[in-house]
C-alpha positions in Angstrom: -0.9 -17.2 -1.7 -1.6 -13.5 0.2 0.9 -13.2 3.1 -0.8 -10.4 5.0 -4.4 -11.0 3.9 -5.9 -9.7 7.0 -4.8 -6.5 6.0 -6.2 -3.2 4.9 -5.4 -4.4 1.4 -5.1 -7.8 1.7 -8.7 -8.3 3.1 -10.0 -6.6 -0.1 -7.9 -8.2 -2.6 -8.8 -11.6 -1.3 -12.2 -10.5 -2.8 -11.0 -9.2 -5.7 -9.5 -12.3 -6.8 -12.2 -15.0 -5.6 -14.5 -12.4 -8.0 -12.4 -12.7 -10.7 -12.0 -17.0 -10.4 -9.0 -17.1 -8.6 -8.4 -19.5 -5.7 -6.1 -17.0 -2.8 -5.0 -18.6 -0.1 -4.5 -16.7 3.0 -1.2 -17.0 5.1 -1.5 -16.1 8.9 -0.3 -16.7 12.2 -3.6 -17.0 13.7 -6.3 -19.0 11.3 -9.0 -18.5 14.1 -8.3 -14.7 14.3 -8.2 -14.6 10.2 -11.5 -16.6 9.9 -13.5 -13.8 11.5 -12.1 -11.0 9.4 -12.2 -12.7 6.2 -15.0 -15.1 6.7 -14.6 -18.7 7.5 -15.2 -19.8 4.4 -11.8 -18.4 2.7 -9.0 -20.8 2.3 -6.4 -20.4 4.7 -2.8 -22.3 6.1 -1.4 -21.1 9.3 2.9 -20.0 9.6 3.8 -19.0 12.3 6.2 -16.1 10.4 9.3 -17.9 11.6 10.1 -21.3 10.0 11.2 -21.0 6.2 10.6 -25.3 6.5 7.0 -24.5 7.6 6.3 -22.0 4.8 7.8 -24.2 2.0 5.6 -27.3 3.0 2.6 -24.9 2.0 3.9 -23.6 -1.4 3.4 -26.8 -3.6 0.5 -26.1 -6.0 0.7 -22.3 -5.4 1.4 -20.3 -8.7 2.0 -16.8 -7.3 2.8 -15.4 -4.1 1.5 -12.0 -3.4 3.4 -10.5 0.1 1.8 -7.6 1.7 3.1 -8.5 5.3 3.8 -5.4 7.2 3.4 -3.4 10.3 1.2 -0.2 10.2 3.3 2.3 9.3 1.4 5.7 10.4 -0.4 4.6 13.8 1.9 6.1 15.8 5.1 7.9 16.3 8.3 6.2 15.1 10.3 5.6 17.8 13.8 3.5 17.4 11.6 0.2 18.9 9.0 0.7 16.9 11.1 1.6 13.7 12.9 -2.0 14.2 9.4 -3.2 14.5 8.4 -2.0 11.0 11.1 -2.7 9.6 11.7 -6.6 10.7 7.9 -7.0 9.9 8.8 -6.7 5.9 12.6 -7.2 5.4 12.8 -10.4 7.8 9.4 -12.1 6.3 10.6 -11.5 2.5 13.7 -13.0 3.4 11.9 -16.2 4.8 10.0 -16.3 2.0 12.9 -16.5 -0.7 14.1 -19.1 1.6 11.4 -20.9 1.6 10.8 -21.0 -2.6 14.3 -22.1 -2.2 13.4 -24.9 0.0 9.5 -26.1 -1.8 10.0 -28.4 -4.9 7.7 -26.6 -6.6 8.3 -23.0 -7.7 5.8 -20.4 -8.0 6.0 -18.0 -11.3 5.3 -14.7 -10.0 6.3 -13.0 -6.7 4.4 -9.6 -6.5 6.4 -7.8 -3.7 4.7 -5.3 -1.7 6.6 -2.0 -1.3 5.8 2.2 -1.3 6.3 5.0 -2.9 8.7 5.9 0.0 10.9 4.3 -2.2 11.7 8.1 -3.9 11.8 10.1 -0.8 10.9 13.5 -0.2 10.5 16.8 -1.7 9.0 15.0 -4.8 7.4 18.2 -6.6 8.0 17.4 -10.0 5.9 14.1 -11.5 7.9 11.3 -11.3 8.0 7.3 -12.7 9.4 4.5 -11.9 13.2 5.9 -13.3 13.1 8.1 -10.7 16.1 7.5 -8.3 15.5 6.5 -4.8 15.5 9.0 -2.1 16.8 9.3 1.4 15.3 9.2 4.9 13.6 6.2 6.9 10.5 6.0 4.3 13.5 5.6 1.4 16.0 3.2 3.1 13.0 0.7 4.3 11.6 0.5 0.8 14.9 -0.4 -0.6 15.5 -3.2 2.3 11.9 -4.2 1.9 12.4 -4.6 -1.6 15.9 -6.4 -1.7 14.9 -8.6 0.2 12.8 -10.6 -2.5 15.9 -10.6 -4.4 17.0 -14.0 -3.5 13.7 -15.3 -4.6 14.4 -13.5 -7.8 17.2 -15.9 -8.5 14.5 -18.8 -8.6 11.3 -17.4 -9.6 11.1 -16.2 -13.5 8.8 -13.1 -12.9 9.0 -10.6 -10.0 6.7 -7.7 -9.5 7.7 -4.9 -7.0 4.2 -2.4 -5.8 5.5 0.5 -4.8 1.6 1.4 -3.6 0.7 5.2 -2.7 -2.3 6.8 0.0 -4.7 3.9 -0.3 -8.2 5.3 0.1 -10.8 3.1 1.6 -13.4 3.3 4.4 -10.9 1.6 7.0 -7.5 3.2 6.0 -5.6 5.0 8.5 -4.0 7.8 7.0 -7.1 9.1 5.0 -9.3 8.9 9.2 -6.4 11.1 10.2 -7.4 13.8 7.2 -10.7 13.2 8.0 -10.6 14.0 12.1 -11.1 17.9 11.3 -13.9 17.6 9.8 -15.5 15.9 12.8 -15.4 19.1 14.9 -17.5 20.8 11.5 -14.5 22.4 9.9 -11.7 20.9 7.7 -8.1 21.8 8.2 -5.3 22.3 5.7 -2.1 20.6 7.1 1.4 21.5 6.7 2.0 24.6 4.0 -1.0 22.9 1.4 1.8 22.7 -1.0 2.2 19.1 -0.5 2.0 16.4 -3.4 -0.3 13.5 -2.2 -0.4 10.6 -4.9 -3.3 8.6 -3.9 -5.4 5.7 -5.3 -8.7 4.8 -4.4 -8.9 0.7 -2.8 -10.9 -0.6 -5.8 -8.1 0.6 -8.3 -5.3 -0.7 -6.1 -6.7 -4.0 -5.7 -7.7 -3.9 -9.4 -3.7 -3.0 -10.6 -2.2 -6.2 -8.6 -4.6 -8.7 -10.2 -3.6 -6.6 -13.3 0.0 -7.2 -12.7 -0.6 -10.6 -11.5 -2.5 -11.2 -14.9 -0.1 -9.9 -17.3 3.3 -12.2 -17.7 4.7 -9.1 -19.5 5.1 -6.9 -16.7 7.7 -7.1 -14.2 10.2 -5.0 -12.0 8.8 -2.0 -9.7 5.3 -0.3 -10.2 3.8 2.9 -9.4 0.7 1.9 -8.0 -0.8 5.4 -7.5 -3.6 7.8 -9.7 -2.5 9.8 -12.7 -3.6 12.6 -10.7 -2.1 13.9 -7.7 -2.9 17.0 -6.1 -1.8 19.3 -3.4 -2.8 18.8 0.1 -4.8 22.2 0.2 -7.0 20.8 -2.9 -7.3 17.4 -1.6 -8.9 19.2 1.5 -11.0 21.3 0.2 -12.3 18.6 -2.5 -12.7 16.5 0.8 -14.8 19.5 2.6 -17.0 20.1 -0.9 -17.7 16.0 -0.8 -18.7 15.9 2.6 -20.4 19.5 2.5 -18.3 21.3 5.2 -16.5 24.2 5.3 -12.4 24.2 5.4 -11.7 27.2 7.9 -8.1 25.7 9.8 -4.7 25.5 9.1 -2.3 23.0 11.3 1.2 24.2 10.7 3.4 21.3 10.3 5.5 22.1 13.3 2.9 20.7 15.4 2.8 17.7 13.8 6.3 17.4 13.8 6.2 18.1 17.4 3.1 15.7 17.9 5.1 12.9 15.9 8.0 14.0 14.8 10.1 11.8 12.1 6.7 9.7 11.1 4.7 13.3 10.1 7.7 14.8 7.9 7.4 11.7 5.9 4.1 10.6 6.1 1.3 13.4 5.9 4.1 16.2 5.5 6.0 14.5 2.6 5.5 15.8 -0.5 5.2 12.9 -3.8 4.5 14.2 -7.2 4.4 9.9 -8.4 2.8 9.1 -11.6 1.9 5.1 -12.4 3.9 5.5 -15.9 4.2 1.6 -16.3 1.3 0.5 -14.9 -1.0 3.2 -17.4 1.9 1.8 -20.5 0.7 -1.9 -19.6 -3.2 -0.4 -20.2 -4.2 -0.9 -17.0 -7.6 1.4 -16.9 -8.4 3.2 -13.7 -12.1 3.7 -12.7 -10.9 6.8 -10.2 -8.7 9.0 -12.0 -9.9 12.1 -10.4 -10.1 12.5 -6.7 -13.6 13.9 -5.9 -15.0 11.2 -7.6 -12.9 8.9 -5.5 -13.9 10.4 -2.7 -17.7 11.0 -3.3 -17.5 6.9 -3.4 -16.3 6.8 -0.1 -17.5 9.7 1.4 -21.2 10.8 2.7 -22.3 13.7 1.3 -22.8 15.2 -1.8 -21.9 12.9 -5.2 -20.5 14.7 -8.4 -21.3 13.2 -11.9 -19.6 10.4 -12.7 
C-alpha cells in the first residue's frame, strides 16, 4: 500500500514496483482524480485521510505500507498557515495510520516512513550519516514529528524503515524547475554564496533504494536516501549550464531570496547538506547515478557525457 501515490515519487515508484512483480495499491482521497495520473488500470482504494476505521478496513492482505503523504514543501513561501498545512499533511496522516494497524487484524511487516534530510538541519559542511544528530529550524523539528509519528505503529509492526530522501531529480520535480528558470532567459545563475552542499539523487535511484529497503528484511531504522556525491551549488550550476550548453554568467545573492521567500529559501535552496547514504551503500544498494552530470545529462536536453 502507497499513501501518496499520486505524488512526484509516489507516481514513479508505483512503476517501479509493478516492474519488479509487486502488486502496490494506491491510497487516495479522490480515486477518479488518481485514475488519470496513474492510469486506470492501477489498483487503487479511496480514504478519505480522516477515519483510522476506514483505513484499517483496507489493510487486510497488505504486507507493507509505504507512506509518502505530504504537502509540497517548496512551492511557495512558508507562512504560519501554510507551515500548519505541511505539517498536519505528514504528522496527522502517520498518526492515523499507526492507528489504524492498530485497529486491522492483520499486520503489515514493514512500514517504510517517508521523511528528509531536513532531519540534520543546516550548516551541514562536513559529510554526514545517519549518526549525525538532528538539527534545528522548521526543516529539523518537522522531520522529527514526521518521523515520531510512526512510532506507535512501531510498537505493532516488526520492521520500520524511516527515508530521510534528499533533492529528488526528475523531469517534474519542483526544486530542480526552480534551478532551472535561469537558464530559460540563456544564462545560468549561481544562487546564494555557491558554497552550498546539495545532496541530490536522481528519481530512478530513489525509487530504486525504497524497493531496495522494502526488499531487504535486514534493514531498518532511518536511511540517507541521497548520492554518494554531493557537490556545491556553484558546480551543480555550472554542470547544469555544460549539460544543457549555456553559459552561467549571474549570481542571485541569497538576500533576495530570503526577501522573495524568506524562512522556506534559508532552508530549502539556501541550506547547505553535506549527507552521505552510509547505510543504504553498507546494505549494497548500487546506484546507477553516482555522479551528477550524468544524472543530469539523463534528464536534461543537451549535450550527453559518456556513460
Amino acid at each position: 500500500m502507497i499513501i501518496g501515490a499520486t505524488g512526484f515519487i509516489g507516481r514513479e515508484l508505483m512503476k517501479e514496483l509493478e516492474r519488479s512483480g509487486h502488486s502496490p495499491v494506491a491510497v487516495s482521497r479522490n480515486i477518479v482524480k488518481a485514475g488519470k495520473i496513474l492510469g486506470s488500470q492501477a489498483d487503487m482504494v479511496e480514504w478519505d485521510g480522516i477515519s483510522a476505521e476506514a483505513l484499517a478496513k483496507n489493510l487486510a492482505g497488505i504486507e507493507a505500507i509505504i507512506n509518502l503523504a505530504g504537502e509540497s514543501i517548496s512551492s511557495g513561501r512558508w507562512t504560519v498557515r501554510r507551515k500548519k498545512r505541511i505539517t498536519e499533511s505528514r504528522v496527522l496522516t502517520g498518526r492515523l495510520l499507526a492507528e489504524a494497524v492498530g485497529l486491522a487484524p492483520e499486520k503489515p511487516a514493514v512500514l517504510i516512513q517517508g521523511s528528509a534530510i531536513g532531519y540534520y538541519g543546516t550548516p551541514v559542511d562536513a559529510p554526514a550519516e545517519e549518526c549525525h544528530p538532528a538539527g534545528s529550524g522548521f526543516m529539523a523539528e518537522l522531520t522529527r514529528e514526521w518521523e515520531s509519528s510512526a512510532d506507535a505503529a512501531g510498537k505493532m509492526i516488526p520492521r520500520i524503515v524511516l527515508i530521510r530522501t534528499g533533492l529528488v531529480l526528475g523531469k517534474n520535480s519542483g526544486l530542480l524547475k526552480k534551478l532551472l528558470l535561469p537558464f530559460q532567459f540563456y544564462s545560468g545563475a549561481v544562487i546564494g554564496s555557491g558554497r552550498q552542499w546539495l545532496s541530490w539523487i536522481h528519481i530512478s535511484d530513489e525509487v530504486a533504494a525504497i524497493r531496495f529497503l522494502l526488499e531487504n528484511p535486514g534493514c531498518s531504522g532511518p536511511f540517507n536516501l541521497t548520492a554518494p556525491n554531493p557537490v556545491q551549488m556553484k558546480k551543480f550550476i555550472h554542470i547544469t549550464g555544460k549539460t544543457l550548453g549555456k553559459p552561467v554568467w549571474l549570481k542571485l545573492p541569497g538576500i533576495f531570496l530570503k526577501a522573495a521567500l524568506g524562512e522556506m529559501a534559508k532552508e530549502t535552496i539556501l541550506s547547505s547538506q553535506n549527507i552521505i547514504p552510509g547505510k543504504l551503500m553498507k546494505a549494497g544498494f548500487e546506484f546507477r547515478f553516482t555522479q551528477l552530470d550524468h544524472a543530469l545529462a539523463d534528464l536534461l536536453p543537451g549535450k550527453k557525457p559518456g556513460i
